[in-house]
C-alpha positions, 0 to 999 in steps of 0.5 A: 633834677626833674622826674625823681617823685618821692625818691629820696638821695644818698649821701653821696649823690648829695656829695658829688652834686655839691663837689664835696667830700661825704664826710662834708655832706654828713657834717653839714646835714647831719651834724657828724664829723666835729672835726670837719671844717666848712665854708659856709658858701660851701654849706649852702651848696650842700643843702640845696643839693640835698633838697634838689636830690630831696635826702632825708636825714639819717635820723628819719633814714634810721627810723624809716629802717626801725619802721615807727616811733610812734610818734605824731606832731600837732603843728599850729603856730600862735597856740593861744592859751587854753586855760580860759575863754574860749575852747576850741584848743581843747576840743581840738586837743581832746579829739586829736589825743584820744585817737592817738593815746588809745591806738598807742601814738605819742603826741608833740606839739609844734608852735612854729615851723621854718617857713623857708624850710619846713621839712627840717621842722617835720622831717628830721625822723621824730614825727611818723606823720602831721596833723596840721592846723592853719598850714601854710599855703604860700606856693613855695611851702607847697611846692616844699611839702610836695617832698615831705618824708612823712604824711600829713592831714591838714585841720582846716578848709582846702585853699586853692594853692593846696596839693591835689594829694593833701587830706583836708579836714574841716567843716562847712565853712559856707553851711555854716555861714548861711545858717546864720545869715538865714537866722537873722534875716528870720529875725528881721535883719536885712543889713549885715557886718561880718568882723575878721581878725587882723593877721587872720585874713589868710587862714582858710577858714576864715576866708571861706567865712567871709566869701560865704558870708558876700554870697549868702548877702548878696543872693538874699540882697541884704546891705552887708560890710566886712571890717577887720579888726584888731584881736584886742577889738579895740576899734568897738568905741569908735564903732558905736559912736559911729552909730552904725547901720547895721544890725546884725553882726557875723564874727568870724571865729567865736573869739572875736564874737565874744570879746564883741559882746563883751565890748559893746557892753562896755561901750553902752550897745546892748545886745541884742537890743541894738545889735544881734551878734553870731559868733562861729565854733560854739563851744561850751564858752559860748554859754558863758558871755553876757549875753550867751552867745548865738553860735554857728557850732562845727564839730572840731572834736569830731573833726580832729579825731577824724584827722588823727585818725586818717593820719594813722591811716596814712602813717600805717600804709591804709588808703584813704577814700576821701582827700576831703572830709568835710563835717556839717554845721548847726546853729545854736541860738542863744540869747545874744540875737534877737528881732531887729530894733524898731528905732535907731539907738540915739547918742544921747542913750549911749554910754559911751566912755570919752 
């Protein structure tokens, strides 16, 4: 049904679109009526009548009425551990808490949505309002979100499928990049790698690294590569025998810059003798690698504060004056880069395990 915006069905508009009985309707959507039989091809039609006719489920209905429950979910799917390496999870969380907990707002957090159906993840009335880290961006979770009962701020760079209406928040992906692009060219460097995850291709961030990190190459006319690696690197072996031609490595998350250090000097490469490494995040774990790492730093503390903030906003009826917040970018230099190497690195002076 074309033209209905964000107006939400009734019950029984869902029933007569079905061809059922309400008290159908009610068992399938809400779970009433235990005494109630359905065929499951007939509670097929019920729920894609229901999202045609976008209903919302009676217990956001019955939220809706009692105004607030206070209450804001933190989506992010493949929530890593935070009790070691590096900390992005707890700035992230640091920032989003403290806006929420001072202003009265409980926070859940979500580790896995539906992606067939992610309103049933969001929308059943427990949550006033979404912050969410790497949202999806497949054209039918957009067109989804587009009925979403309640208001959500993204936590990462805008893709292109994203609604125009969508708050984002996120830093300059591509500031950020060309500050450390122009830090190892300063230093000498005129031959590049930059290193993606594996399973993290699609994640705006990274994306917006990556294209920054081409043009920025391009325009400066430096050789430059882009592999993708596995989470656990376990391709740097295989990398340092190749003797690479590359000097300067861009990671695109401090994660993999880390374990990058961490690995070359398991393999014999030292850095930043043979290779200067820059990471991206730098946070205090940066400071903590062997050597400390040389990090574009984005201010994800600020930055999610910020998202809760405007989230609270939205939840409470404020307007918003900007769909896009977008933070600057520093460098902070540390040992892990350095002036590039007069000579090549020969096998014989690698340690290299067999």
């Amino acid at each position: 049904m074309k033209g209905r915006g964000n107006r939400r069905g009734t019950l029984k508009e869902v029933a007569t679109r079905a061809g059922v009985s309400v008290a159908a309707v009610s068992k399938v959507l809400n779970g009433r009526g235990d005494n109630v039989r359905i065929a499951s091809l007939t509670a097929d039609r019920i729920r894609e009548a229901a999202k045609d006719l976008n209903y919302v489920p009676n217990a956001l209905a019955r939220s809706l009425r009692m105004q607030q429950n206070h209450t804001i979910g933190l989506v992010f799917e493949n929530f890593g551990a935070i009790s070691e390496g590096p900390l992005f999870y707890v700035h992230m969380l640091d920032g989003i808490a403290a806006q929420l907990f001072s202003r009265g707002y409980r926070l859940t957090i979500i580790p896995e949505i539906d992606h067939d159906d992610p309103i049933s993840t969001v929308g059943d009335g427990r949550l006033d309002g979404i912050v969410w880290c790497k949202m999806p961006t497949s054209p039918d979770i957009v067109q989804a979100l587009s009925r979403s009962p309640v208001p959500f701020v993204a936590l990462h760079a805008r893709p292109e499928e994203a609604l125009a209406s969508t708050v984002f928040v996120c830093c300059d992906n591509a500031g950020g990049i060309d500050l450390a692009i122009e830090h190892l060219v300063e230093l000498g460097h005129t031959n590049l790698l930059f290193v993606m995850e594996e399973g993290e291709t699609d994640v705006p961030d990274a994306m917006e690294r990556l294209e920054a990190f081409r043009r920025g190459c391009t325009a400066r006319e430096l050789d430059h590569r882009v592999t993708i690696w596995h989470h656990d690197l376990r391709e740097m072996s295989a990398f340092a025998k190749s003797l690479p031609r590359e000097t300067g490595v861009i990671c695109w998350n401090e994660y993999m810059a880390t374990e990058f250090v961490n690995r070359a000097r398991q393999v014999g490469l030292q850095i930043p003798q043979q290779l200067s490494v820059i990471g991206f995040d730098s946070t205090p774990y940066s400071a903590t690698t062997n050597p400390p790492l040389t990090a574009v730093r984005q201010p994800i503390r600020a930055m999610a504060s910020q998202a809760a903030a405007t989230l609270i906003d939205l939840v409470e009826g404020r307007p918003v004056s900007r769909n896009d917040l977008i933070f600057p970018c520093t460098l902070d230099v540390r040992a892990s880069t350095g002036p590039v190497p007069s000579t090549r690195p020969s096998p014989s002076t690698q340690r290299i395990p067999s």
